[in-house]
LUMLUM-406421 format. One record per atom (N, C-alpha, C): atom name; y, x, z; residue in one letter; residue number from 1. Coordinates in nm, 3 decimals, decimal comma, always signed. Layout:
atome c2 c1 c3 residu num
CA Y X Z a NUM
...
***
This chain:
atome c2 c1 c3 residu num
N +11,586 +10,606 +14,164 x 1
CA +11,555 +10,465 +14,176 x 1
C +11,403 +10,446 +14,178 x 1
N +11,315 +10,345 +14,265 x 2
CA +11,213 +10,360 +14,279 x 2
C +11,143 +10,296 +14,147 x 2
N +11,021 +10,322 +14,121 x 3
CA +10,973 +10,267 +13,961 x 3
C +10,888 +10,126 +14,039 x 3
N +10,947 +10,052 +13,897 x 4
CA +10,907 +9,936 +13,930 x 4
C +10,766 +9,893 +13,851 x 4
N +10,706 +9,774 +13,942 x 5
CA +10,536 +9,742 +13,875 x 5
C +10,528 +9,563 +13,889 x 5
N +10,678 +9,561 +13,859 x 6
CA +10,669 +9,393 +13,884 x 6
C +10,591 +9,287 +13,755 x 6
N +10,573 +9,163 +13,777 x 7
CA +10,508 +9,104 +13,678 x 7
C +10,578 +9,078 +13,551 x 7
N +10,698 +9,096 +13,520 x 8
CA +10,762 +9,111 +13,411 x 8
C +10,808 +9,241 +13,354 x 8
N +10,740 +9,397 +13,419 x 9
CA +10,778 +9,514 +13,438 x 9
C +10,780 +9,606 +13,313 x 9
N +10,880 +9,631 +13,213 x 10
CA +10,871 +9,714 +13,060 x 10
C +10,799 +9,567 +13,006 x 10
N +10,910 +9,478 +12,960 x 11
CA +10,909 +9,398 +12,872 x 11
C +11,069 +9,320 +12,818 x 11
N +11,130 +9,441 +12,854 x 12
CA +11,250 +9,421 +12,769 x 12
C +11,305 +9,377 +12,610 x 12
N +11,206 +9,475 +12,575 x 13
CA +11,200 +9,455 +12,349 x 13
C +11,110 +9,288 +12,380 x 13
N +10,985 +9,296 +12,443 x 14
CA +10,877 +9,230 +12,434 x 14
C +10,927 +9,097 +12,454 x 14
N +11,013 +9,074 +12,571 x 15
CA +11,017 +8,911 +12,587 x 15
C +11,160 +8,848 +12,533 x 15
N +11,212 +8,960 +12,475 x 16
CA +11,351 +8,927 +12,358 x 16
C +11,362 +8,855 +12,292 x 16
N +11,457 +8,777 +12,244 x 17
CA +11,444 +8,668 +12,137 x 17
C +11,520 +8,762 +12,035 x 17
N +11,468 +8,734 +11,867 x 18
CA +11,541 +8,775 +11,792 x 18
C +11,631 +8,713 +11,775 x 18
N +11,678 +8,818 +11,641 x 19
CA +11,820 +8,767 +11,584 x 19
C +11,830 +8,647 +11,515 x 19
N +11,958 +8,622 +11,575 x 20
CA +11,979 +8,496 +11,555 x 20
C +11,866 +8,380 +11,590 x 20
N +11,762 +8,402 +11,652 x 21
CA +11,681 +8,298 +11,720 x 21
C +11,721 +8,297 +11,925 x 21
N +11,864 +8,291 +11,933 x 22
CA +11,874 +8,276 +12,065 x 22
C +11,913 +8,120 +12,094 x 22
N +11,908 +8,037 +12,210 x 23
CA +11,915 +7,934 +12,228 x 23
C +11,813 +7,857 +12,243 x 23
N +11,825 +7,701 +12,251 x 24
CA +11,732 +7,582 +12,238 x 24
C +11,614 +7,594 +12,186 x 24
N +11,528 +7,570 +12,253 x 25
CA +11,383 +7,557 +12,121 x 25
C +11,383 +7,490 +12,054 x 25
N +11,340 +7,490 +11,914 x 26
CA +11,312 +7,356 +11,834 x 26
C +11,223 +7,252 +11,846 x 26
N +11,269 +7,156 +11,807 x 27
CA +11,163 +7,041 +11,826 x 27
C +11,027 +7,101 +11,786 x 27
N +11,033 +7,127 +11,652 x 28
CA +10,891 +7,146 +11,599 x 28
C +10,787 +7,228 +11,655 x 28
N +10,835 +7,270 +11,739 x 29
CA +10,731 +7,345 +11,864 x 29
C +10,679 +7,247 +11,942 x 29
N +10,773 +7,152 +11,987 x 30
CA +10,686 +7,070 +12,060 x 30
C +10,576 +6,963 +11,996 x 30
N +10,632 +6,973 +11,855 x 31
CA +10,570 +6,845 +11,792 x 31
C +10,441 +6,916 +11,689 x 31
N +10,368 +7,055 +11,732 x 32
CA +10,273 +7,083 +11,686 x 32
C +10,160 +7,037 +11,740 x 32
N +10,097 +6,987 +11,651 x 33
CA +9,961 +6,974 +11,710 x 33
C +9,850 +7,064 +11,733 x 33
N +9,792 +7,081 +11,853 x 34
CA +9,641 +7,177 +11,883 x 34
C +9,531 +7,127 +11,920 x 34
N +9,449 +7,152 +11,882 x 35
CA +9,319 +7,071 +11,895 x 35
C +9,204 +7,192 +11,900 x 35
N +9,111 +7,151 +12,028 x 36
CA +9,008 +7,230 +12,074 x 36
C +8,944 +7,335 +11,963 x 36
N +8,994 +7,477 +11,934 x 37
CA +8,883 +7,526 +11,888 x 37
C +8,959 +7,622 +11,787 x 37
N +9,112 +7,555 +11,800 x 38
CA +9,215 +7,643 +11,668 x 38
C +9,243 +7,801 +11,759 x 38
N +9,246 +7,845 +11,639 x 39
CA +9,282 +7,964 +11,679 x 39
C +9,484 +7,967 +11,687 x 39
N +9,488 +8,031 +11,767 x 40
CA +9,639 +8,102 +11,822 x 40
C +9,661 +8,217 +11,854 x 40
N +9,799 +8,219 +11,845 x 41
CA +9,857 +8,415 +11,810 x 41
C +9,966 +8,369 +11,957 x 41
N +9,935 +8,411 +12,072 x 42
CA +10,025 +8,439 +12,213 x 42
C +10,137 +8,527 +12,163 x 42
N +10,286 +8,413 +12,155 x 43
CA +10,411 +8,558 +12,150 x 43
C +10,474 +8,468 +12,240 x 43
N +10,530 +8,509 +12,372 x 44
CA +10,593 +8,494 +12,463 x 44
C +10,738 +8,426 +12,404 x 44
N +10,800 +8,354 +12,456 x 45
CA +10,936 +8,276 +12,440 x 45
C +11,017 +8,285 +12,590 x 45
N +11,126 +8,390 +12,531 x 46
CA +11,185 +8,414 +12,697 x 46
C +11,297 +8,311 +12,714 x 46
N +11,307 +8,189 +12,598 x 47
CA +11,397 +8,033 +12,654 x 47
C +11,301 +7,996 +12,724 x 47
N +11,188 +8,005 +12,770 x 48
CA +11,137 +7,907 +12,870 x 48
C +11,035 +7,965 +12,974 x 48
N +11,073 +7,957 +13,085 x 49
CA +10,982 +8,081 +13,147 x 49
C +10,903 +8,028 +13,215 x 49
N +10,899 +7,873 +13,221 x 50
CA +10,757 +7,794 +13,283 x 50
C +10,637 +7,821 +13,174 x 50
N +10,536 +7,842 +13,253 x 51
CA +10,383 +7,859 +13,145 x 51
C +10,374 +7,958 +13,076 x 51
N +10,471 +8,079 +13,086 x 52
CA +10,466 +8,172 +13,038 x 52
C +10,316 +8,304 +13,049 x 52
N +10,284 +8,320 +12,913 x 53
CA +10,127 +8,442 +12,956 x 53
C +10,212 +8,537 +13,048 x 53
N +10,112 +8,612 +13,075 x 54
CA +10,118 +8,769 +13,159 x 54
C +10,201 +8,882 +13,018 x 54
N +10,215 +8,982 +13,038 x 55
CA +10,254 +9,117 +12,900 x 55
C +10,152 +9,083 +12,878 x 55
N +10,019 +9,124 +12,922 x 56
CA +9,917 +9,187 +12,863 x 56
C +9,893 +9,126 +12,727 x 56
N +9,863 +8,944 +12,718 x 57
CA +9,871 +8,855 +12,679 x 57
C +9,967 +8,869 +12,535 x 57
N +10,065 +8,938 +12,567 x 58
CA +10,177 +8,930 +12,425 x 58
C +10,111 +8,947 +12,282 x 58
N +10,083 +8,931 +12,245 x 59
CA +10,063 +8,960 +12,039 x 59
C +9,903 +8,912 +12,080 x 59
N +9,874 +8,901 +12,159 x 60
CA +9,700 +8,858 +12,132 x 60
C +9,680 +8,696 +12,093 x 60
N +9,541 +8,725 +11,966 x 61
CA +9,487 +8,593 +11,954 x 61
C +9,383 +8,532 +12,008 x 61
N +9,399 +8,419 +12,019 x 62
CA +9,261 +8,362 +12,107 x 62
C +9,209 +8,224 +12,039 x 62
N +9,138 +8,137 +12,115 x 63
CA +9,074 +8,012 +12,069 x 63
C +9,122 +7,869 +12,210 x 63
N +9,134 +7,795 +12,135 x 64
CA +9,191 +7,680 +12,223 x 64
C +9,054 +7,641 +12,310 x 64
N +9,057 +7,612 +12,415 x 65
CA +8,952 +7,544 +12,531 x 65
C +8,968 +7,450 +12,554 x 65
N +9,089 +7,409 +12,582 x 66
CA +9,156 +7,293 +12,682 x 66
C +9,276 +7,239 +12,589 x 66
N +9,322 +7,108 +12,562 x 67
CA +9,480 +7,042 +12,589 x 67
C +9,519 +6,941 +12,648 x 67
N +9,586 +7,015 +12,770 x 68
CA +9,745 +6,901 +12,824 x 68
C +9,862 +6,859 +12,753 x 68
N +9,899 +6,789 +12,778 x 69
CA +10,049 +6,701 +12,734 x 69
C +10,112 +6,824 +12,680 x 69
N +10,133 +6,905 +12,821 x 70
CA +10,249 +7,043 +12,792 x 70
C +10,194 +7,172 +12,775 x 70
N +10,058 +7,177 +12,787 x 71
CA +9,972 +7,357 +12,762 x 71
C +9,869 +7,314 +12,719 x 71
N +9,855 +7,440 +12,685 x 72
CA +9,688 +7,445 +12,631 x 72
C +9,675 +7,578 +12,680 x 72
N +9,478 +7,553 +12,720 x 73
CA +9,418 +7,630 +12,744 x 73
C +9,364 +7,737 +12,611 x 73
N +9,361 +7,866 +12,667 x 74
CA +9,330 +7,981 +12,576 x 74
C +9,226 +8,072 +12,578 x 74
N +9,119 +8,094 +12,548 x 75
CA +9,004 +8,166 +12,563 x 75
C +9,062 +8,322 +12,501 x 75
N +9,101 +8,417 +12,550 x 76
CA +9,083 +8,585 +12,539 x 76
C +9,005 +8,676 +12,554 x 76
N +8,981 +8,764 +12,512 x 77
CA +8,845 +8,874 +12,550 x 77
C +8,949 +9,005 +12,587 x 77
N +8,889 +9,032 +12,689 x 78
CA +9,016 +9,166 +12,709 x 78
C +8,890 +9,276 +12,752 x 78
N +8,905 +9,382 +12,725 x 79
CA +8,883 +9,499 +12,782 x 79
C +8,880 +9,542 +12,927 x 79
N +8,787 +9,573 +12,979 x 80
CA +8,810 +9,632 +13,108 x 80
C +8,658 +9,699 +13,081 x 80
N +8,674 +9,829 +13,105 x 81
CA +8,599 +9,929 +13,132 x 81
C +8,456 +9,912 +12,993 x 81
N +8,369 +9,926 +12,989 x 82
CA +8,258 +9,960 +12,884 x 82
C +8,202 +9,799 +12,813 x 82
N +8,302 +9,688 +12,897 x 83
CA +8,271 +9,573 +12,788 x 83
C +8,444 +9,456 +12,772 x 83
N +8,324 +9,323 +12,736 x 84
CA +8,449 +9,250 +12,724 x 84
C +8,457 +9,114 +12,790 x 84
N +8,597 +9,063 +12,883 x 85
CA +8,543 +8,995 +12,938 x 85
C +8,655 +8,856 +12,908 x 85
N +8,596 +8,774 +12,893 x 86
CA +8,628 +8,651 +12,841 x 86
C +8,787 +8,586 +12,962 x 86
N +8,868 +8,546 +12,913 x 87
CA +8,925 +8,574 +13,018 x 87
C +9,020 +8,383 +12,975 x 87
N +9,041 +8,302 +13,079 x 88
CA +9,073 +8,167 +12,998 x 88
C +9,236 +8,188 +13,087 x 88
N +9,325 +8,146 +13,005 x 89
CA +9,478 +8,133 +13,017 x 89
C +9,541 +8,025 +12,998 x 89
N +9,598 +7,959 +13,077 x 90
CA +9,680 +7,820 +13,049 x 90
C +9,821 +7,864 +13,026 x 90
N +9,859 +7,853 +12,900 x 91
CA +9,961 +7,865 +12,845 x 91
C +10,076 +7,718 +12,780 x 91
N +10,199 +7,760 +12,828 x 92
CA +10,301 +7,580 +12,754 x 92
C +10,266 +7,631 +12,592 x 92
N +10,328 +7,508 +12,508 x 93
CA +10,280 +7,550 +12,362 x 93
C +10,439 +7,608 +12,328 x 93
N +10,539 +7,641 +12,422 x 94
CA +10,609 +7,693 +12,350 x 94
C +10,588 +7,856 +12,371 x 94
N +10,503 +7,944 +12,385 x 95
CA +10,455 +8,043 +12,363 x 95
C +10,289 +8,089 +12,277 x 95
N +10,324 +8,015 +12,211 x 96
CA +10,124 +8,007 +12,125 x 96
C +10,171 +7,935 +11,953 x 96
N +10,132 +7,985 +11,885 x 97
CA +10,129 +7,932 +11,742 x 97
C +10,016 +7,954 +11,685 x 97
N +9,992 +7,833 +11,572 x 98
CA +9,873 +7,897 +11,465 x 98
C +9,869 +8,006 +11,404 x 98
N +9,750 +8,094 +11,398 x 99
CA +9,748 +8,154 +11,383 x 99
C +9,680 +8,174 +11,208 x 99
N +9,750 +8,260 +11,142 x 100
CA +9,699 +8,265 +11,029 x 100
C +9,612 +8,401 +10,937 x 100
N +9,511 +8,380 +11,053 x 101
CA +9,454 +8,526 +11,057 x 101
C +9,320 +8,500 +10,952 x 101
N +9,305 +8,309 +10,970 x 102
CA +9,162 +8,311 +10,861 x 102
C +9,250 +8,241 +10,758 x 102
N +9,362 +8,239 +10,693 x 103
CA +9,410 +8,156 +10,610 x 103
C +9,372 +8,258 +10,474 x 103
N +9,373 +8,384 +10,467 x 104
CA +9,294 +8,501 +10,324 x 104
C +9,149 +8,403 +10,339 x 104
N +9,111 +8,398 +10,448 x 105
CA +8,926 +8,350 +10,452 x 105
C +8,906 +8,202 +10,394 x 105
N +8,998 +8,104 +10,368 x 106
CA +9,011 +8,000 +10,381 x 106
C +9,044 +7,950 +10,212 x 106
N +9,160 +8,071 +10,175 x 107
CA +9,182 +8,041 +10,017 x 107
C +9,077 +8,050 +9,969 x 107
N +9,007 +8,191 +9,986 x 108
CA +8,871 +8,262 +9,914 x 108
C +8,774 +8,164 +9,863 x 108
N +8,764 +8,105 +9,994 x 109
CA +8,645 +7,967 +9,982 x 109
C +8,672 +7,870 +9,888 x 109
N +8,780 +7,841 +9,875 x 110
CA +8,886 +7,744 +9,827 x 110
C +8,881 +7,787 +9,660 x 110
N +8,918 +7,894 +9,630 x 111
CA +8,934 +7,987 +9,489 x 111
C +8,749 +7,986 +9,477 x 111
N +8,693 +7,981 +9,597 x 112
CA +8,508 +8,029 +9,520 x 112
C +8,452 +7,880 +9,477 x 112
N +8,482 +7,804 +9,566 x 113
CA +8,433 +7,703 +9,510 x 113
C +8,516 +7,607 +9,370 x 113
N +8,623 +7,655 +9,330 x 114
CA +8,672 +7,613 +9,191 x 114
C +8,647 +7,677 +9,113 x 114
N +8,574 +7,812 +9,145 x 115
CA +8,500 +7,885 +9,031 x 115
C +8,365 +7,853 +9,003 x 115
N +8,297 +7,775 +9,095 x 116
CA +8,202 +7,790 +9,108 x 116
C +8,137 +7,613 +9,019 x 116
N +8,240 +7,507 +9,031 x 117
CA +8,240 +7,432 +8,961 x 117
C +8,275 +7,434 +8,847 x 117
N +8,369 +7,533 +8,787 x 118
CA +8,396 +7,575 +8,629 x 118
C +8,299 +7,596 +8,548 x 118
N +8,216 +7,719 +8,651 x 119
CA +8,093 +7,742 +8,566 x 119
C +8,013 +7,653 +8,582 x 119
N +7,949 +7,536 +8,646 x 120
CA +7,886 +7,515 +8,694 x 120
C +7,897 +7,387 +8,551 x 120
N +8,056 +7,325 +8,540 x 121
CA +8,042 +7,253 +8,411 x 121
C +8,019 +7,313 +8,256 x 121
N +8,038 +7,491 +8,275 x 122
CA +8,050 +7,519 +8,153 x 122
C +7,874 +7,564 +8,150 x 122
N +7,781 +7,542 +8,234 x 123
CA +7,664 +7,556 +8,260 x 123
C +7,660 +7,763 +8,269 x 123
N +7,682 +7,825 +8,317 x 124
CA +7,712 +7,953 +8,372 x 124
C +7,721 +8,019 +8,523 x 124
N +7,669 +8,124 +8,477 x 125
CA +7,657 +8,181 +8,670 x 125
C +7,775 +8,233 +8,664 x 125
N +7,839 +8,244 +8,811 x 126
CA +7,972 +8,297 +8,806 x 126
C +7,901 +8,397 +8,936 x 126
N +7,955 +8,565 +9,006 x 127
CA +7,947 +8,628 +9,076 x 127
C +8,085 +8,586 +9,183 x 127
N +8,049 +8,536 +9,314 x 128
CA +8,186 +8,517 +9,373 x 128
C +8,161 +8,627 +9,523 x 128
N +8,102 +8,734 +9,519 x 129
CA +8,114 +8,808 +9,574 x 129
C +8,226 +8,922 +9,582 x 129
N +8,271 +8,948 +9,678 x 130
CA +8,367 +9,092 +9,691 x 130
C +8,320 +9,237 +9,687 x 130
N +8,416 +9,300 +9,582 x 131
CA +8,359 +9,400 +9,511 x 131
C +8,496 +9,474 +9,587 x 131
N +8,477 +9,638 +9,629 x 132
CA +8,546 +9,722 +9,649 x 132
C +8,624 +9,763 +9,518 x 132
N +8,724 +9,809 +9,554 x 133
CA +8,856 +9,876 +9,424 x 133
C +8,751 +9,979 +9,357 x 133
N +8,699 +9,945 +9,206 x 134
CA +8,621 +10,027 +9,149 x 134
C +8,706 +10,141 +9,076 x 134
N +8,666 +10,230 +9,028 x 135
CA +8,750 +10,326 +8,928 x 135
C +8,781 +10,296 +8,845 x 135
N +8,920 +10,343 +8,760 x 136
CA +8,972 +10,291 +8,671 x 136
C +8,902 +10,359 +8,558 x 136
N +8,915 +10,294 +8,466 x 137
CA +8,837 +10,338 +8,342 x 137
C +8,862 +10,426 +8,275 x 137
N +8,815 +10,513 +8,173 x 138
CA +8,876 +10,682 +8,144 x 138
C +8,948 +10,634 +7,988 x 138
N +9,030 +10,684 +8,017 x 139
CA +9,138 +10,679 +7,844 x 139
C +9,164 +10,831 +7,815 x 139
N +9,219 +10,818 +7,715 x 140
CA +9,303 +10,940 +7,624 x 140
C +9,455 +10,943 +7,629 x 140
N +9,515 +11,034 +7,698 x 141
CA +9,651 +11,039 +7,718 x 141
C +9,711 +11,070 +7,544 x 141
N +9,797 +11,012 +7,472 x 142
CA +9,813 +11,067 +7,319 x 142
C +9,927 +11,171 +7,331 x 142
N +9,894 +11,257 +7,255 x 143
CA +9,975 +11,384 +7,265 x 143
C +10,058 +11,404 +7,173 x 143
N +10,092 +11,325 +7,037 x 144
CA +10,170 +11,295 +6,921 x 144
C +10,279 +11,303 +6,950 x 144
N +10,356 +11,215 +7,047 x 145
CA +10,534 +11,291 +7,052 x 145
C +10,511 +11,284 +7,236 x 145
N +10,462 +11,357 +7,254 x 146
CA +10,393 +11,401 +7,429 x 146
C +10,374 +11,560 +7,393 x 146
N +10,473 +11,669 +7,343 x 147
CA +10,359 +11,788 +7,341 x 147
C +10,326 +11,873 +7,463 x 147
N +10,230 +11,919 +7,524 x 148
CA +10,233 +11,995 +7,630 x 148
C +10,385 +12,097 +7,638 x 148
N +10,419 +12,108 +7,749 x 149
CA +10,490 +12,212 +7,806 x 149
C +10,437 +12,314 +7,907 x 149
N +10,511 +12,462 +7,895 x 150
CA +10,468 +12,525 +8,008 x 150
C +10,587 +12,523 +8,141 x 150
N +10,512 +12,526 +8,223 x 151
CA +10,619 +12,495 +8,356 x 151
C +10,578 +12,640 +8,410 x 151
N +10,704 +12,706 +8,437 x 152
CA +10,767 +12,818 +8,501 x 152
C +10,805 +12,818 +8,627 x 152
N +10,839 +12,916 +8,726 x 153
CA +10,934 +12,868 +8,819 x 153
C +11,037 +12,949 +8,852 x 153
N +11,156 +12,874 +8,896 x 154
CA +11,286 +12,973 +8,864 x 154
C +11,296 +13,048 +8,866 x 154
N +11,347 +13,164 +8,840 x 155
CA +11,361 +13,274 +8,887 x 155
C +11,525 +13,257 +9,047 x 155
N +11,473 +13,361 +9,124 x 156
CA +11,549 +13,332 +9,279 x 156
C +11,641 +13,415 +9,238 x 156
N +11,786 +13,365 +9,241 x 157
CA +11,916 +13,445 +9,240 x 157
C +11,983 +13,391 +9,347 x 157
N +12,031 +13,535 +9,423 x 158
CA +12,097 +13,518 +9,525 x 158
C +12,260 +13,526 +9,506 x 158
N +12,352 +13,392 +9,565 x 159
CA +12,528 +13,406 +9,506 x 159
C +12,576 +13,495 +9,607 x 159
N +12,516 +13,606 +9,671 x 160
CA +12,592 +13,667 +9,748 x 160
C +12,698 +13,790 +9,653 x 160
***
């Protein structure tokens, strides 16, 4: 059979609906709001195949440019050869969601600045910088009903 290179070509798993998510779209897809500048995570929806991205497009995030009634525009950076090239996609919103890639970046700020007013009433500097996983601190294992053992190893008997 000849191999195929069509525009939907090895996207069988990819443009699948899961389990138990086959059928109707939900409202609440349509009734999200996007506004110039949010970031979005492209996962293809094979209930609706108007406005659908390219594969390439599948799992990538981008930044909003543009919104129509029924799409929004998508700013991507893709790869081609030794750089990167900005690449804009009009996509329906039933293939694009928020993306929650700065929502860790977003608490942080959120958690720094309620620390930062704690001390700030208890008159105190607080450090709200990120510190790497330091070493754990050195203890004494107690050996009182722990006594060392010696470990051996079997001796090899054959049941022949």
């Amino acid at each position: 059979m000849p191999h195929s290179f069509g525009y939907r070509a090895r996207t069988r798993q990819m443009f699948s609906r899961s389990f138990k998510e086959h059928g109707m779209i939900g409202l609440s897809t349509y009734l999200t709001n996007f506004r110039i500048g949010d970031i979005v995570d492209i996962k293809a929806n094979a209930a609706q195949q108007k406005g659908m991205p390219h594969k390439f497009y599948h799992g990538r995030t981008g930044v909003i440019y543009n919104v129509t009634p029924s799409a929004v525009g998508v700013i991507v950076y893709k790869v081609v050869g030794n750089r990167y090239i900005e690449k804009r996609v009009n996509i329906r919103v039933e293939h694009i969601k928020h993306s929650k890639c700065r929502q860790e970046f977003l608490d942080r700020v959120k958690a720094n600045h309620d620390a930062h007013v704690a001390a700030r009433a208890k008159d105190e500097r607080v450090d709200l910088k990120r510190k790497p996983a330091q070493p754990r601190e050195a203890r004494t294992v107690s050996t009182a009903n722990n006594a060392p053992q010696t470990m051996r190893p079997v001796p090899y008997e054959t049941t022949i």
